[in-house]
C-alpha positions in Angstrom: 6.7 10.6 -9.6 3.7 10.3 -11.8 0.2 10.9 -10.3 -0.6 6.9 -11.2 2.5 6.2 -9.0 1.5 8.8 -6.3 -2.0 6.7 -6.1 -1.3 3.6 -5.8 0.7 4.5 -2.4 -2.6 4.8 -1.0 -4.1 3.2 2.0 -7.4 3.0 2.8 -8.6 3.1 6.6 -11.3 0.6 6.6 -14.5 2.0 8.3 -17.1 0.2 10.2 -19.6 0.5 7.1 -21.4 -2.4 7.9 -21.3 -1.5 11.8 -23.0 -4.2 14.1 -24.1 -6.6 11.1 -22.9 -10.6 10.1 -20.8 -10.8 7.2 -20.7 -13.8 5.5 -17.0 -14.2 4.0 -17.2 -16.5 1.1 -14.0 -18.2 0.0 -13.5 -20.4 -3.2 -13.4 -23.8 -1.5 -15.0 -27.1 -2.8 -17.8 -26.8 -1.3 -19.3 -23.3 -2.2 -21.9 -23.2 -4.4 -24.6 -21.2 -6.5 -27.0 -22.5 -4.0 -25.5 -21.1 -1.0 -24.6 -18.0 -2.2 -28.1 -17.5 -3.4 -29.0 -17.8 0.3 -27.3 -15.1 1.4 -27.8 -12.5 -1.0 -29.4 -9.3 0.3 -27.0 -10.1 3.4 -23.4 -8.2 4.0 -20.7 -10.4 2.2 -16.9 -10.3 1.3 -16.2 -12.3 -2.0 -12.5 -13.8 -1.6 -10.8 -13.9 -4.9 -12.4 -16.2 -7.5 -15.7 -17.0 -5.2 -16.7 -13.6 -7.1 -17.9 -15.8 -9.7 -20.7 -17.3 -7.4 -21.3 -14.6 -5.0 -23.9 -11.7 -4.7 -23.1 -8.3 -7.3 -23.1 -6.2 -4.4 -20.7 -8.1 -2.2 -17.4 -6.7 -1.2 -14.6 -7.8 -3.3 -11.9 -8.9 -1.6 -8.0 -10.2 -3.1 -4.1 -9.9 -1.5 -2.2 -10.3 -5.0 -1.7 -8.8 -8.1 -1.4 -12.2 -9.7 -4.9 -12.6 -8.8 -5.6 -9.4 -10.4 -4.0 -9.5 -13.9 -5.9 -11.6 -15.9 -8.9 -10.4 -14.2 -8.8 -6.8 -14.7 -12.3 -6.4 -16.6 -14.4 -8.2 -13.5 -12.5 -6.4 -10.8 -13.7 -2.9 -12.9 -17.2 -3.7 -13.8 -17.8 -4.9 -10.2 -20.7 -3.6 -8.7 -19.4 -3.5 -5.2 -16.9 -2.3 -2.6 -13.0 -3.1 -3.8 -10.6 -3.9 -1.3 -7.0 -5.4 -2.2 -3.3 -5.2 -0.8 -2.5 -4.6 -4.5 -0.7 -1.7 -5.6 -0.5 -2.9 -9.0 -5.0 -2.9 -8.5 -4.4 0.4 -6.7 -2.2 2.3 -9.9 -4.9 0.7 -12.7 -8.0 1.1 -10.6 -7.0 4.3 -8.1 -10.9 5.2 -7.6 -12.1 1.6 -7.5 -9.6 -0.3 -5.3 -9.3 0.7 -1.7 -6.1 -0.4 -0.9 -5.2 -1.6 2.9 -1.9 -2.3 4.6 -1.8 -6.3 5.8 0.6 -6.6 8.9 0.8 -9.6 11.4 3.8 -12.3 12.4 2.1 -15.8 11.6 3.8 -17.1 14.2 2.4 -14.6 17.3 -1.2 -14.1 18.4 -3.4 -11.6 16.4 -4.5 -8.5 17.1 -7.3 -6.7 15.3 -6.6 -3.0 16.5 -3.6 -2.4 14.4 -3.5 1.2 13.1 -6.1 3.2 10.8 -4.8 1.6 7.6 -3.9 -2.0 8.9 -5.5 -4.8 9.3 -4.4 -8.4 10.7 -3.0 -10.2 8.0 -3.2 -14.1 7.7 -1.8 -16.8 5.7 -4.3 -16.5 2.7 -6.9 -14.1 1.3 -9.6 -16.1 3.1 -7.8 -16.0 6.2 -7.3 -12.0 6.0 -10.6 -11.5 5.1 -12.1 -12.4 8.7 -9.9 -9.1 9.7 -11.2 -7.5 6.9 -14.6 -8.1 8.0 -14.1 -7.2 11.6 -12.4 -4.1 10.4 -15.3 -3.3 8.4 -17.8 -3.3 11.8 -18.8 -7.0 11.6 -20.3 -8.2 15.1 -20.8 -11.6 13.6 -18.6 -13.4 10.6 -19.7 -16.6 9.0 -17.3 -18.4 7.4 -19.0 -20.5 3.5 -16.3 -21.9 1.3 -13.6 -22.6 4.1 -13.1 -26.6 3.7 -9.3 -26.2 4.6 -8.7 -29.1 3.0 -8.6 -30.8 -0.7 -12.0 -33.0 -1.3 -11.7 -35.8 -3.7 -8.6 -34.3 -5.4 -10.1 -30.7 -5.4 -9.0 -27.8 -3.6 -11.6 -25.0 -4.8 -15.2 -25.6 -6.3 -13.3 -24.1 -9.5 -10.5 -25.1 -11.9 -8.8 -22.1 -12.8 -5.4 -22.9 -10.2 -3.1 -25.1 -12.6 -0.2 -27.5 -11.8 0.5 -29.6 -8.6 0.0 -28.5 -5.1 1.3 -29.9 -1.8 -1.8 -31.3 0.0 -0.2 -30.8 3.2 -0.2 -27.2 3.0 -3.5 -27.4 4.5 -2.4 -29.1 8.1 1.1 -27.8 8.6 0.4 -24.3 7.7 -3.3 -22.6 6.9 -5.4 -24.7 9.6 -2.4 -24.0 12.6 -2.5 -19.9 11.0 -5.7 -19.8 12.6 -4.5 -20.1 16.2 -5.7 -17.7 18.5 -7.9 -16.0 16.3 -11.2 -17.3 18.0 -10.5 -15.6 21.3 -8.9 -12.6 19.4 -12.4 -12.1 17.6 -14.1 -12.4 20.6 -11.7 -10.2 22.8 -12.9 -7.4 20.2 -16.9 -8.5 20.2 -17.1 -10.2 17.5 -18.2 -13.9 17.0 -17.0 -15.9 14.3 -18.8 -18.7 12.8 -17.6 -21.6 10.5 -20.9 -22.8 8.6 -18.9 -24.6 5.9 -20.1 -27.9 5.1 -17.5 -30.5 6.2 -14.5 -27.8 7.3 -11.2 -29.4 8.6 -10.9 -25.8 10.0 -11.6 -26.5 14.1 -10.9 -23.0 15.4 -14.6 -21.6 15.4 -17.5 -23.0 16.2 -19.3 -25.1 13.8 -23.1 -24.1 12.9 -24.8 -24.8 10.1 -26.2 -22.3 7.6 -29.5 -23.2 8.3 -28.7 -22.0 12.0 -27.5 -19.1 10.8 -30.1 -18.4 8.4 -33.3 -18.8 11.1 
């Protein structure tokens, strides 16, 4: 085995790096702006895939796929940040960038965010993971920006890079009903989790505005 191959069979143990603080997780839906990301930079935040475009250069990076990856090699290695994927294809490339973790979880059964050293609660999308992610990472707060869970006038992300058709009930019979049980999961490990996007079909967490959050 070559020492690429060897690498890219790493796991990262997440560590509570940002121990005690509110991380914003920023995912790429219709409603995220340059306007709201502006408001949080200088603040912890996890960029979910293609919301890297909008968010802060210091923010952690955060993708599942490889597909994701591919044809964006060049931003994933000039970003500024943390790295953190489930790809090994990102992990052989990029073995000193990436952190690679281990995503486990039955969609169907309640969560649980003490899983192992390497392992984190997976969910049923990047966004979705990335609130383990955060609590993993020592959150005592995570506010959710870009989480419409739902397609607004014809859109599904504030961007146009996803081609082809999509099934717009994806949204209500399988990412919004992932969520179950994740509130009182959160808050069974101290954590409190915030939905501040705009507009949200996402009913799980509380709903606060930004400017709430902000004060």
């Amino acid at each position: 085995m070559t020492a690429a191959a060897t690498r890219e069979l790493e796991f990262w143990s997440p560590e509570p790096l940002f121990k005690g603080e509110t991380i914003f997780c920023l995912a790429s839906g219709p409603s995220l702006t340059a306007e709201i990301c502006e408001r949080i930079r200088g603040r912890c935040a996890i960029a979910v895939n293609s919301s890297a475009v909008l968010a802060p250069p210091d923010s952690v990076l955060f993708f599942t796929d490889s597909s994701w990856y591919e044809p964006r090699r060049e931003l994933v290695k000039s970003w500024q940040g943390l790295v953190v994927s489930m790809s090994r294809t990102a992990k052989r490339e990029l073995p000193d960038k990436v952190r690679r973790v281990r995503g486990e979880g039955d969609p169907q059964a309640l969560p649980s965010f003490s899983r192992g050293r390497d392992v984190i609660q997976q969910g049923r999308s990047s966004g979705h993971t990335a609130v383990s992610l955060a609590i993993a990472l020592g959150a005592a707060c995570v506010v959710l920006l870009g989480y419409d869970m739902r397609f607004v006038e014809g859109r599904e992300h504030f961007h146009g890079e996803y081609k082809g058709p999509r099934d717009v009930s994806i949204y209500e019979r399988e990412f919004r009903p992932g969520f179950a049980g994740w509130n009182a999961a959160a808050r069974a490990a101290g954590v409190d989790v915030i939905n501040a996007t705009d507009g949200s079909a996402l009913t799980e967490f509380r709903h606060v505005s930004l400017d709430e959050v902000l004060k």
